[in-house]
PyMOL Python script that loads the backbone (N, CA, C, O; Angstrom):
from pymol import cmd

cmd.read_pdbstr("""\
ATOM      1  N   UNK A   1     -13.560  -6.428 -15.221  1.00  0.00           N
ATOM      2  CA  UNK A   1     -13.012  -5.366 -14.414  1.00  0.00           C
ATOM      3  C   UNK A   1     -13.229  -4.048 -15.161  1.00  0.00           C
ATOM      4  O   UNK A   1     -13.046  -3.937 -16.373  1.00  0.00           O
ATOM      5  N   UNK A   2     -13.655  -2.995 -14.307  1.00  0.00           N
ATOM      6  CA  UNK A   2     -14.216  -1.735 -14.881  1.00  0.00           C
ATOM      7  C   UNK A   2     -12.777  -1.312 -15.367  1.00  0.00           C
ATOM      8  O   UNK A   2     -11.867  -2.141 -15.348  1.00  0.00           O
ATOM      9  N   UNK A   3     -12.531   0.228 -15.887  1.00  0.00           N
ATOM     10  CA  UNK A   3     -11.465   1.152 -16.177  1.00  0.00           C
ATOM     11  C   UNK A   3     -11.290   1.573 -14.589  1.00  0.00           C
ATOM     12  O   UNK A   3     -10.176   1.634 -14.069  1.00  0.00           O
ATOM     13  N   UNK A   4     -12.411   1.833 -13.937  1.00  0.00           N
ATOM     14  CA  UNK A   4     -11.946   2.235 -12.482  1.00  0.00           C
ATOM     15  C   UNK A   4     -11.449   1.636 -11.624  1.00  0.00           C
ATOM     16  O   UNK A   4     -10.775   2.142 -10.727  1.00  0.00           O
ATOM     17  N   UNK A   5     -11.745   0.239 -11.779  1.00  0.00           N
ATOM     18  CA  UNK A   5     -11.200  -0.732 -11.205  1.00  0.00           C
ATOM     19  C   UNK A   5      -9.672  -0.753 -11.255  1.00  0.00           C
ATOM     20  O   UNK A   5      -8.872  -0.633 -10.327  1.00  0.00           O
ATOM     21  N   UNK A   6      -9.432  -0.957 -12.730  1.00  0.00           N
ATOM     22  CA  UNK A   6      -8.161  -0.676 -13.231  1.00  0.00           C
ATOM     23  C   UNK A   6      -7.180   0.041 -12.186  1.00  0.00           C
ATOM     24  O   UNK A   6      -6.323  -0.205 -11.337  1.00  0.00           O
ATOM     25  N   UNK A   7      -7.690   0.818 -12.646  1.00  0.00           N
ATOM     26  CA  UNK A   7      -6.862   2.560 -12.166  1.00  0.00           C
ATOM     27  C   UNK A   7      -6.612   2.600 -10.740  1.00  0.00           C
ATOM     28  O   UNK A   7      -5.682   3.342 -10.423  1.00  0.00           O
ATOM     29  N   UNK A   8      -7.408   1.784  -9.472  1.00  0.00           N
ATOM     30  CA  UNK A   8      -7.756   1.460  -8.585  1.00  0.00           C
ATOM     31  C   UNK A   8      -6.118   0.962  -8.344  1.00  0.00           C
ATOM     32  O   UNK A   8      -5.134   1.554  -7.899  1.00  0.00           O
ATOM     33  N   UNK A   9      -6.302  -0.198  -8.780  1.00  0.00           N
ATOM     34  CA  UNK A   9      -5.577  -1.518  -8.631  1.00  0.00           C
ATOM     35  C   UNK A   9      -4.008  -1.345  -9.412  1.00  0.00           C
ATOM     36  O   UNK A   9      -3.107  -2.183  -9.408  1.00  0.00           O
ATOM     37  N   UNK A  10      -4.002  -0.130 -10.002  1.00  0.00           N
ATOM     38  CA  UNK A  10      -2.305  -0.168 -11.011  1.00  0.00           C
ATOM     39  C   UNK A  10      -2.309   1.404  -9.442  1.00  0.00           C
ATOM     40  O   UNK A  10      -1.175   1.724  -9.084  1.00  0.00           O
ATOM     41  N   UNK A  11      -3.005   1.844  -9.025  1.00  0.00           N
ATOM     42  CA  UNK A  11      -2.372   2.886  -8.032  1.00  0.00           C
ATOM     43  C   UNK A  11      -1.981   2.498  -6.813  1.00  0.00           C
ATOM     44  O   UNK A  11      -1.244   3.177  -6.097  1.00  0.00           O
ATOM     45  N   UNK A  12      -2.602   1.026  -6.412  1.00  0.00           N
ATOM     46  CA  UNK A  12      -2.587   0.514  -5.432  1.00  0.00           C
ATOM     47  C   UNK A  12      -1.247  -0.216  -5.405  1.00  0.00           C
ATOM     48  O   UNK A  12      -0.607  -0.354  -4.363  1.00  0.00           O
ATOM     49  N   UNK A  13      -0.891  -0.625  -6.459  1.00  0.00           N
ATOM     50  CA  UNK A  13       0.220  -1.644  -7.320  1.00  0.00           C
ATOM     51  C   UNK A  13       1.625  -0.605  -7.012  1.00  0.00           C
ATOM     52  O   UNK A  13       2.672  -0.836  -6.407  1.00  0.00           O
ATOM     53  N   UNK A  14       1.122   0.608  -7.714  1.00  0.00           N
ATOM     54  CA  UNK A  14       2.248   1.786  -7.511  1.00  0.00           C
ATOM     55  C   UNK A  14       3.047   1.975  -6.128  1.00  0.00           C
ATOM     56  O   UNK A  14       4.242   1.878  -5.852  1.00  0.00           O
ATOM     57  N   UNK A  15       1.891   2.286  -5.361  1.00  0.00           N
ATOM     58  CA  UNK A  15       2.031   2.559  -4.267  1.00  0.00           C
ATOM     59  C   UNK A  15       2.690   1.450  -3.193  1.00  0.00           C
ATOM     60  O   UNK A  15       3.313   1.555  -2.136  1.00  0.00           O
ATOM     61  N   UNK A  16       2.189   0.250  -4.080  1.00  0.00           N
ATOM     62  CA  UNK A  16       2.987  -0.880  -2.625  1.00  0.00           C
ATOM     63  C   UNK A  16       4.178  -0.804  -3.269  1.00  0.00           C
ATOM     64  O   UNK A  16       5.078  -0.725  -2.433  1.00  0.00           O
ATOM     65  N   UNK A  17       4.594  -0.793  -4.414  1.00  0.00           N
ATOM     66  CA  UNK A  17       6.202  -1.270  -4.872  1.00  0.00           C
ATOM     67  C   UNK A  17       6.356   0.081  -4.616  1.00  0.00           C
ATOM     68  O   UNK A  17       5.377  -0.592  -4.296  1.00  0.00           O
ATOM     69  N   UNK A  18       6.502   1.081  -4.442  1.00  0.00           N
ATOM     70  CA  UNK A  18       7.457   2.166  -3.801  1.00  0.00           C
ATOM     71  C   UNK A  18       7.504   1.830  -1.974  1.00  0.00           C
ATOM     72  O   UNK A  18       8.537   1.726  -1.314  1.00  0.00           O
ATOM     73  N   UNK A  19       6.362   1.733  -1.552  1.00  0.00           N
ATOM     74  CA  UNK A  19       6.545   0.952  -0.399  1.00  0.00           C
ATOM     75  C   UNK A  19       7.598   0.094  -0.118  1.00  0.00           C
ATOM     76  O   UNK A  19       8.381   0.432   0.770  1.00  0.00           O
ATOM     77  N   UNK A  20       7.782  -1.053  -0.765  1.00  0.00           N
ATOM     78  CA  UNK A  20       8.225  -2.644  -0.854  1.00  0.00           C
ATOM     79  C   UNK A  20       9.219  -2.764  -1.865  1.00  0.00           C
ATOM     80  O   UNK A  20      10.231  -3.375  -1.520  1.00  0.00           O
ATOM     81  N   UNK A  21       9.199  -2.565  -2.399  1.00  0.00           N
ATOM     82  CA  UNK A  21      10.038  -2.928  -3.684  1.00  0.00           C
ATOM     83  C   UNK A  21       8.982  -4.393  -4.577  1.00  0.00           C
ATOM     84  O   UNK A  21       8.222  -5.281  -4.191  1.00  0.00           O
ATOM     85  N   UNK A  22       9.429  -4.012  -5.650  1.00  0.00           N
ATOM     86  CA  UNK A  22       8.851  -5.164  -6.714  1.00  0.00           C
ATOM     87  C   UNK A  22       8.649  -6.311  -6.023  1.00  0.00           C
ATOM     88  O   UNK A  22       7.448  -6.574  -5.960  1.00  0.00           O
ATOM     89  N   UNK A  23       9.265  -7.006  -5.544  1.00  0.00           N
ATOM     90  CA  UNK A  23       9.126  -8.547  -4.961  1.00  0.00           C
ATOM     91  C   UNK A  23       8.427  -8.924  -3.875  1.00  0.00           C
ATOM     92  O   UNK A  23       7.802  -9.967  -3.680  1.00  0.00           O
ATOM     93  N   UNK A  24       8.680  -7.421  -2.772  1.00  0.00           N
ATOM     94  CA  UNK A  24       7.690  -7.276  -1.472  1.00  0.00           C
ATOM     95  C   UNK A  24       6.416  -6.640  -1.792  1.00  0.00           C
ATOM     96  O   UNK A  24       5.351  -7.007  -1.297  1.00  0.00           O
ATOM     97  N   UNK A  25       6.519  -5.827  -2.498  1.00  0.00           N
ATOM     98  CA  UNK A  25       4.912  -5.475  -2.585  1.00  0.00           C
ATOM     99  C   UNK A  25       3.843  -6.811  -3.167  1.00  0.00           C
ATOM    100  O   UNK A  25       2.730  -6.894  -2.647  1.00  0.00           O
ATOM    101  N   UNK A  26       4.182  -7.658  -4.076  1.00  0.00           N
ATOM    102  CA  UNK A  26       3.712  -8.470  -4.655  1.00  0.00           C
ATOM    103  C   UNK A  26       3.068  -9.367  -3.486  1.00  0.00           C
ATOM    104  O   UNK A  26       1.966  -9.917  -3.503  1.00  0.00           O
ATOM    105  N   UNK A  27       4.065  -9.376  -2.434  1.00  0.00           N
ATOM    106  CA  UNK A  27       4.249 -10.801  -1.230  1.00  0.00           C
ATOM    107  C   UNK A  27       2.829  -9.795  -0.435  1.00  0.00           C
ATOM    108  O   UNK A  27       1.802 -10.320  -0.005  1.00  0.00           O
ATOM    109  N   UNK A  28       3.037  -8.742  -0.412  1.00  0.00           N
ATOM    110  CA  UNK A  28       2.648  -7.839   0.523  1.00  0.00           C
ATOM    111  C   UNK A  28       1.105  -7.923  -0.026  1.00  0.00           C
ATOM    112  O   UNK A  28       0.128  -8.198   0.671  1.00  0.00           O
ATOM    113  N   UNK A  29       1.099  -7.655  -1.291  1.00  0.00           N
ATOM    114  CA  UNK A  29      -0.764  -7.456  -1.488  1.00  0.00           C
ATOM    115  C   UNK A  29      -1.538  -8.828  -1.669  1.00  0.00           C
ATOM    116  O   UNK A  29      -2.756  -8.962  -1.789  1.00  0.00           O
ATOM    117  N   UNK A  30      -0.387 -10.005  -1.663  1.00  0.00           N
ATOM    118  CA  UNK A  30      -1.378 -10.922  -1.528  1.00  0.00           C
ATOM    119  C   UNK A  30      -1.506 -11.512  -0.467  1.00  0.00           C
ATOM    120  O   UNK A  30      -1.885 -12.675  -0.602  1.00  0.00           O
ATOM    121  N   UNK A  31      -1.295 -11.082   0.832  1.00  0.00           N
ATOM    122  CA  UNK A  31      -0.983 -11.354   2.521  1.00  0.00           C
ATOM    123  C   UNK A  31      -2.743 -10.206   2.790  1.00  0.00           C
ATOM    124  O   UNK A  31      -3.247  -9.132   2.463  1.00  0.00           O
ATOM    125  N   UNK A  32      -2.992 -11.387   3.555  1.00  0.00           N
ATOM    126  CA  UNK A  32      -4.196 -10.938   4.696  1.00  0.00           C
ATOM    127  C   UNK A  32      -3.814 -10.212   5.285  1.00  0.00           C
ATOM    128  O   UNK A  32      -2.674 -10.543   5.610  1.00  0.00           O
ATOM    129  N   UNK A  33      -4.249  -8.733   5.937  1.00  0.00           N
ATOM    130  CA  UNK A  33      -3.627  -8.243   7.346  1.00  0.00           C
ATOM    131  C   UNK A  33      -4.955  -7.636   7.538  1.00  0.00           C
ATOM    132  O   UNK A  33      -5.861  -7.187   6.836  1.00  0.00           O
ATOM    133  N   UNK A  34      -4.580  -7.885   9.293  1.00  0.00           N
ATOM    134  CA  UNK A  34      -5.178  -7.405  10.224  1.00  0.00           C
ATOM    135  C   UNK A  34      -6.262  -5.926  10.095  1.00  0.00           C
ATOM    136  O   UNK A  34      -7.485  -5.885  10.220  1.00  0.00           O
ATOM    137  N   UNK A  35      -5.067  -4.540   9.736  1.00  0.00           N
ATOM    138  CA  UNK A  35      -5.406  -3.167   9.803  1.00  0.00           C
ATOM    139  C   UNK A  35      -6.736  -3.495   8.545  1.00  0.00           C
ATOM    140  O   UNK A  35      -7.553  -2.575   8.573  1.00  0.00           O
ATOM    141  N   UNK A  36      -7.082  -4.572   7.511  1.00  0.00           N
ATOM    142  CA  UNK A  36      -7.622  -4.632   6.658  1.00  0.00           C
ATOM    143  C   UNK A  36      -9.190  -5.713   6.900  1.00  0.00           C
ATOM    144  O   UNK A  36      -9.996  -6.242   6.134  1.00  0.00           O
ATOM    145  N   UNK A  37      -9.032  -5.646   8.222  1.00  0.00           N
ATOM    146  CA  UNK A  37      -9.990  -6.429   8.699  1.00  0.00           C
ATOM    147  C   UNK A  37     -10.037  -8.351   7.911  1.00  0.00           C
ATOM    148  O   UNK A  37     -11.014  -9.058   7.665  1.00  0.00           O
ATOM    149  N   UNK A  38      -8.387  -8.653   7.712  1.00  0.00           N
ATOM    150  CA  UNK A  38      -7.953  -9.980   7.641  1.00  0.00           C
ATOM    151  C   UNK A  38      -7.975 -10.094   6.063  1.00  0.00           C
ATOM    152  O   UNK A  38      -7.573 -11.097   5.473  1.00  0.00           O
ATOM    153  N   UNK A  39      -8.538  -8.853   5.372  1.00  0.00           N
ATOM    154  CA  UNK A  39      -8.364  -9.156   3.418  1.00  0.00           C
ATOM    155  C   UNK A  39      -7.187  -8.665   3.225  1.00  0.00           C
ATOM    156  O   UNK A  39      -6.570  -7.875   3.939  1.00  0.00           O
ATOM    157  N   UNK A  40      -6.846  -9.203   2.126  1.00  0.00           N
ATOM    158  CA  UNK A  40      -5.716  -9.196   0.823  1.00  0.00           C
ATOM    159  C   UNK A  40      -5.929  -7.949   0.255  1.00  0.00           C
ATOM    160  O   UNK A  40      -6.957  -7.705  -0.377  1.00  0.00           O
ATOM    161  N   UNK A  41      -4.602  -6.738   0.513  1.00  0.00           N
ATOM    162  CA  UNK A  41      -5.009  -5.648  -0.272  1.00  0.00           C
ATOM    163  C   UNK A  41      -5.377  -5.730  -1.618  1.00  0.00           C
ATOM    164  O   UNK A  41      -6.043  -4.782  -2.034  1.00  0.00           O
ATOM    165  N   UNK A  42      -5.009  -6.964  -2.697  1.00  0.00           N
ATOM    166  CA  UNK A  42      -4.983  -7.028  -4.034  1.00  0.00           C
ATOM    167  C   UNK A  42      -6.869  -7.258  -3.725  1.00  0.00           C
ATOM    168  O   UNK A  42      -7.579  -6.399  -4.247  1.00  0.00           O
ATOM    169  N   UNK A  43      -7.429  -8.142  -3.084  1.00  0.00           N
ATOM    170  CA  UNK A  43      -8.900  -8.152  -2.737  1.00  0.00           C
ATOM    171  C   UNK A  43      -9.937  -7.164  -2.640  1.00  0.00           C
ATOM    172  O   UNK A  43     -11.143  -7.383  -2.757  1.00  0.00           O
ATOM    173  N   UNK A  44      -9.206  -5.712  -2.346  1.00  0.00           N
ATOM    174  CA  UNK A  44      -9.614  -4.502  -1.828  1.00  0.00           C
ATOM    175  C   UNK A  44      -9.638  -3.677  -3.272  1.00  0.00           C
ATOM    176  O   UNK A  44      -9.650  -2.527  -2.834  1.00  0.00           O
ATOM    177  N   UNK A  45      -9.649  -3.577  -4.353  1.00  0.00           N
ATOM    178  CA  UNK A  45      -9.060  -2.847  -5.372  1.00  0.00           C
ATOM    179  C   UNK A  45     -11.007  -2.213  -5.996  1.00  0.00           C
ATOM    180  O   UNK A  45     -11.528  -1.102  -6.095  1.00  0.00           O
ATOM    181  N   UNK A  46     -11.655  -4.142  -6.359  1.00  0.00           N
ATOM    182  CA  UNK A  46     -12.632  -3.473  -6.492  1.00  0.00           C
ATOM    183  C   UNK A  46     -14.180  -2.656  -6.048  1.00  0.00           C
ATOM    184  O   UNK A  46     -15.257  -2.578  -6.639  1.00  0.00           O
ATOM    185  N   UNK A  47     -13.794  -2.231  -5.008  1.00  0.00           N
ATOM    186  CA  UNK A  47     -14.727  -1.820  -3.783  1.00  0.00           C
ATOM    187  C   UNK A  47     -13.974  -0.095  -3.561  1.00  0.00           C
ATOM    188  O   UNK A  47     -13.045   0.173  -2.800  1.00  0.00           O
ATOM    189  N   UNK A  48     -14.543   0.648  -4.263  1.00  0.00           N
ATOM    190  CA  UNK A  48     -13.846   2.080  -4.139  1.00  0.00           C
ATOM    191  C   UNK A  48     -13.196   2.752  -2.973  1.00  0.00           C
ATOM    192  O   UNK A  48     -12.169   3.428  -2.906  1.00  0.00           O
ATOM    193  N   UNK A  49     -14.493   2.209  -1.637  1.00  0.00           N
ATOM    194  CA  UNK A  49     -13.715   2.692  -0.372  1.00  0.00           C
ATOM    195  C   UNK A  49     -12.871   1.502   0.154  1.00  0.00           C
ATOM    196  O   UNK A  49     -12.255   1.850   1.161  1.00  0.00           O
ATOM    197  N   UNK A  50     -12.720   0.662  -0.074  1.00  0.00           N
ATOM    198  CA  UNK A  50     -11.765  -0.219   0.547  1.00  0.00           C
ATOM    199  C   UNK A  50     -10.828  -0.074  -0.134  1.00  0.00           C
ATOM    200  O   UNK A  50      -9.913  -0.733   0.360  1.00  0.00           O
ATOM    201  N   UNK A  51     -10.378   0.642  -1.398  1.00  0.00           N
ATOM    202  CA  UNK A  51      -9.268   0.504  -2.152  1.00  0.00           C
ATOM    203  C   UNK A  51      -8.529   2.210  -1.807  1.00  0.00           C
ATOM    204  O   UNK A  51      -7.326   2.358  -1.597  1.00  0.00           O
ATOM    205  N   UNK A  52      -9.570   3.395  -1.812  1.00  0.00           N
ATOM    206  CA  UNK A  52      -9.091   4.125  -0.872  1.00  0.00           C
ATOM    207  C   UNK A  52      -8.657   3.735   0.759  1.00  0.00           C
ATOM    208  O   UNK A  52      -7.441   3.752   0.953  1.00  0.00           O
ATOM    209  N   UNK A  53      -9.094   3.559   1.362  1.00  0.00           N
ATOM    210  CA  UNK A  53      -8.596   2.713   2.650  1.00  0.00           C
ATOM    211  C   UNK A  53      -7.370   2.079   2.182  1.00  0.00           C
ATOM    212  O   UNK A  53      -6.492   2.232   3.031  1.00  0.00           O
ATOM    213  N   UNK A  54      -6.971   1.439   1.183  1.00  0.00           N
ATOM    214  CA  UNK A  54      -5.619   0.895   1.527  1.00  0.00           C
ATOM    215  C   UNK A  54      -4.640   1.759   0.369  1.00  0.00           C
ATOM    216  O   UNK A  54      -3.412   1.803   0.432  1.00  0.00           O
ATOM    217  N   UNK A  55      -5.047   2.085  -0.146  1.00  0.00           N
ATOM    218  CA  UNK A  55      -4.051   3.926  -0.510  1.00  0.00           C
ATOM    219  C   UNK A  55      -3.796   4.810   0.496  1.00  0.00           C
ATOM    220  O   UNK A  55      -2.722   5.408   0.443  1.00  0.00           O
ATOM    221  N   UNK A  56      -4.724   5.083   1.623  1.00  0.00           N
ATOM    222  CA  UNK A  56      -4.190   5.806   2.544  1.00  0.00           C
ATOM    223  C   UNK A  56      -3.590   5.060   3.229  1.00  0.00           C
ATOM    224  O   UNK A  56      -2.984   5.640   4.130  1.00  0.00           O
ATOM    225  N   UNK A  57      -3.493   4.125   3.213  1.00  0.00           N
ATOM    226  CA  UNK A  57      -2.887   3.448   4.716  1.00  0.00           C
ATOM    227  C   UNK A  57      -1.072   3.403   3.730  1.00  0.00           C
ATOM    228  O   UNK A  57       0.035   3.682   4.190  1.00  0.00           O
ATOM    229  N   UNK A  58      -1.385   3.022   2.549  1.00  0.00           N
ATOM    230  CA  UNK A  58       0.372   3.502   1.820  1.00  0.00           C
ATOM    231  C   UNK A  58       0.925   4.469   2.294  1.00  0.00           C
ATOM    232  O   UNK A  58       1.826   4.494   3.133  1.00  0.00           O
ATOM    233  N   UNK A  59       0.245   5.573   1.611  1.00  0.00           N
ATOM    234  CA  UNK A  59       0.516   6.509   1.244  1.00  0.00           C
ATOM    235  C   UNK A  59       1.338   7.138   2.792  1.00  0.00           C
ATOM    236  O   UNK A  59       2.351   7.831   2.699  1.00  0.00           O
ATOM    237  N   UNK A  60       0.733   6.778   4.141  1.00  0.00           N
ATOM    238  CA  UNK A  60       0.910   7.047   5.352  1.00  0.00           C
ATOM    239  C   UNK A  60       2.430   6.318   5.593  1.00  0.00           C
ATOM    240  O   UNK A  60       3.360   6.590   6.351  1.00  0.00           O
ATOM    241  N   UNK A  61       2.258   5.442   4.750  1.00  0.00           N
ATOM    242  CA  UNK A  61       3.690   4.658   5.606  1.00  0.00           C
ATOM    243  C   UNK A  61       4.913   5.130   4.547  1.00  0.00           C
ATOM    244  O   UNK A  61       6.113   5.155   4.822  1.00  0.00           O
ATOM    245  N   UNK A  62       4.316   5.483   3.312  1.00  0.00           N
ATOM    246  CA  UNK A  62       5.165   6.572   2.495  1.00  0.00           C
ATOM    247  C   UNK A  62       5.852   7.883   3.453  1.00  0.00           C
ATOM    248  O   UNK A  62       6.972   8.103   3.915  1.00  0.00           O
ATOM    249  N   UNK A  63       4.883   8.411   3.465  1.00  0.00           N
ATOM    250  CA  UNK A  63       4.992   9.699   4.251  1.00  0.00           C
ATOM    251  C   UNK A  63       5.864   9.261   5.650  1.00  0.00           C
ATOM    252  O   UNK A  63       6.657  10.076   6.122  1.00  0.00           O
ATOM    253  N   UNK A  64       5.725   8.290   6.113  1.00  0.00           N
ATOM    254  CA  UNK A  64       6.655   8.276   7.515  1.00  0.00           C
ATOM    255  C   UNK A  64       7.904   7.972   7.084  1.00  0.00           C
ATOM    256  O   UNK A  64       8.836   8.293   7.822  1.00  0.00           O
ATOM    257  N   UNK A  65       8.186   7.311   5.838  1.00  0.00           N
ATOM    258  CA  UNK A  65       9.351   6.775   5.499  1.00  0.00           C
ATOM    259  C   UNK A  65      10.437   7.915   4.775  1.00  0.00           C
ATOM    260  O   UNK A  65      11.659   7.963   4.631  1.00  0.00           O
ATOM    261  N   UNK A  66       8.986   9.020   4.316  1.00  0.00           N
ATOM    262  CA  UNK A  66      10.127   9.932   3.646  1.00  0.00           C
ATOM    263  C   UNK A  66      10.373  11.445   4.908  1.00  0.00           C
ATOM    264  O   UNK A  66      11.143  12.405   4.871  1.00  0.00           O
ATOM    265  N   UNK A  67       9.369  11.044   5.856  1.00  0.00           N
ATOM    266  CA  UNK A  67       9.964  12.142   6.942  1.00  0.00           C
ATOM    267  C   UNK A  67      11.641  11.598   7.341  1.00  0.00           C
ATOM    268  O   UNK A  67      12.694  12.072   6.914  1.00  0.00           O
ATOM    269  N   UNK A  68      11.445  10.487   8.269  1.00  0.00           N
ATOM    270  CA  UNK A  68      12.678   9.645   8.285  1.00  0.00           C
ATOM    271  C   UNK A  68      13.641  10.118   7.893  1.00  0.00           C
ATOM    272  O   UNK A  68      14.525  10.607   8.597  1.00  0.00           O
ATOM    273  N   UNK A  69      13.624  10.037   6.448  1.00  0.00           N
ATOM    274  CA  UNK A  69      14.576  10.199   5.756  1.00  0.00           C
ATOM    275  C   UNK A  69      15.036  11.385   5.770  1.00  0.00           C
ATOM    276  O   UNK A  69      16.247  11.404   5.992  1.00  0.00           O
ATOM    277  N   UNK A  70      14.445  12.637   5.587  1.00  0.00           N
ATOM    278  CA  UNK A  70      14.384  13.648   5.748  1.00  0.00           C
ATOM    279  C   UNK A  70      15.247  14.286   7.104  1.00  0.00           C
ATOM    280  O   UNK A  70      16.216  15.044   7.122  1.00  0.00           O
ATOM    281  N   UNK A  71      14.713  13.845   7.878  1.00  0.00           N
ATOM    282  CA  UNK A  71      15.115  13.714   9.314  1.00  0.00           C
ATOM    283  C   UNK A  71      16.929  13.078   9.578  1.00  0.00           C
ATOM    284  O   UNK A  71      17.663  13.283  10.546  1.00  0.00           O
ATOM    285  N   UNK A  72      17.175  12.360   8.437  1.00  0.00           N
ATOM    286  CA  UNK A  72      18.361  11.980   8.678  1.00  0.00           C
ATOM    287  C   UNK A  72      18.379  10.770   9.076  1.00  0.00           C
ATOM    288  O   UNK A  72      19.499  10.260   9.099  1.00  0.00           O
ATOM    289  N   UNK A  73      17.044   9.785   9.578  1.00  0.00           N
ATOM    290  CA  UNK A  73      17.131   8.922  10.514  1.00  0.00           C
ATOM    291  C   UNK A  73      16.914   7.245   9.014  1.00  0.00           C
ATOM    292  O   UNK A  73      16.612   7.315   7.823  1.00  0.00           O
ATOM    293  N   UNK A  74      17.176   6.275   9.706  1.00  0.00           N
ATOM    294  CA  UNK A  74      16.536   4.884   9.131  1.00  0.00           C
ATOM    295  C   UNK A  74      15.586   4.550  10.087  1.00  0.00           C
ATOM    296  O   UNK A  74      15.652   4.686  11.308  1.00  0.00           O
ATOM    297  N   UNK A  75      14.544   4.020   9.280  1.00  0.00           N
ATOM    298  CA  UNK A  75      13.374   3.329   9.906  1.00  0.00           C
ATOM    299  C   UNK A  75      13.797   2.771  11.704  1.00  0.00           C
ATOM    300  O   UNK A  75      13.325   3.067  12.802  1.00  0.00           O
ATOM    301  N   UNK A  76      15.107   1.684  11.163  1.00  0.00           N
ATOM    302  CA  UNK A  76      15.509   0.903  12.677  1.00  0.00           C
ATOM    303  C   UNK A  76      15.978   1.716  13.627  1.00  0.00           C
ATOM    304  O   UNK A  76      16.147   1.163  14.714  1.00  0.00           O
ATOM    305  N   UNK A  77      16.345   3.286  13.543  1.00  0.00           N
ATOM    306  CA  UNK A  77      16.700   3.726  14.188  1.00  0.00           C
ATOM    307  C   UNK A  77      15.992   4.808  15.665  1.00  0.00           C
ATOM    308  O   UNK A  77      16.475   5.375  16.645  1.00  0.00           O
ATOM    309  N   UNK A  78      14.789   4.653  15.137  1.00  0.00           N
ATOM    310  CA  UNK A  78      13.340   5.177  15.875  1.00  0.00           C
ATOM    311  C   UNK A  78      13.477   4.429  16.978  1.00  0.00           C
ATOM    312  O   UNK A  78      12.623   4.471  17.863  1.00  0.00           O
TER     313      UNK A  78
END
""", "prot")
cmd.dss("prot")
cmd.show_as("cartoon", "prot")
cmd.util.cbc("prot")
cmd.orient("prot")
């Protein structure tokens, strides 16, 4: 595994456990999904644009979670 790889894969790591928390992100990057064309985000790390592709797709559900919040609202309450 390159250094970029690395760096790839500990941002990707970052990003799901603020997502998920420690225990769900773990469950979470080793789960197939769909938006990923059926791969394992942990699968996606060493392929630069597929590992961007699933940083943005975080980073997006970051961002909705901290409007939300912002907003006053919980997720279930949308």
């Amino acid at each position: 595994m390159t250094t970029g790889q690395n760096d790839l894969l500990d941002t990707i790591t970052a990003y799901a456990i603020s997502a998920f928390g420690e225990d769900g992100a773990a469950k979470w990057l080793r789960h197939p999904w769909r938006v990923f064309d059926d791969r394992r985000p942990m699968d996606m790390f060493s392929h630069p644009t597929d590992a961007e592709r699933v940083i943005a797709y975080l980073r997006e559900l970051l961002g909705a979670e901290t409007s939300l919040s912002q907003a006053g609202l919980r997720p279930n309450e949308i």
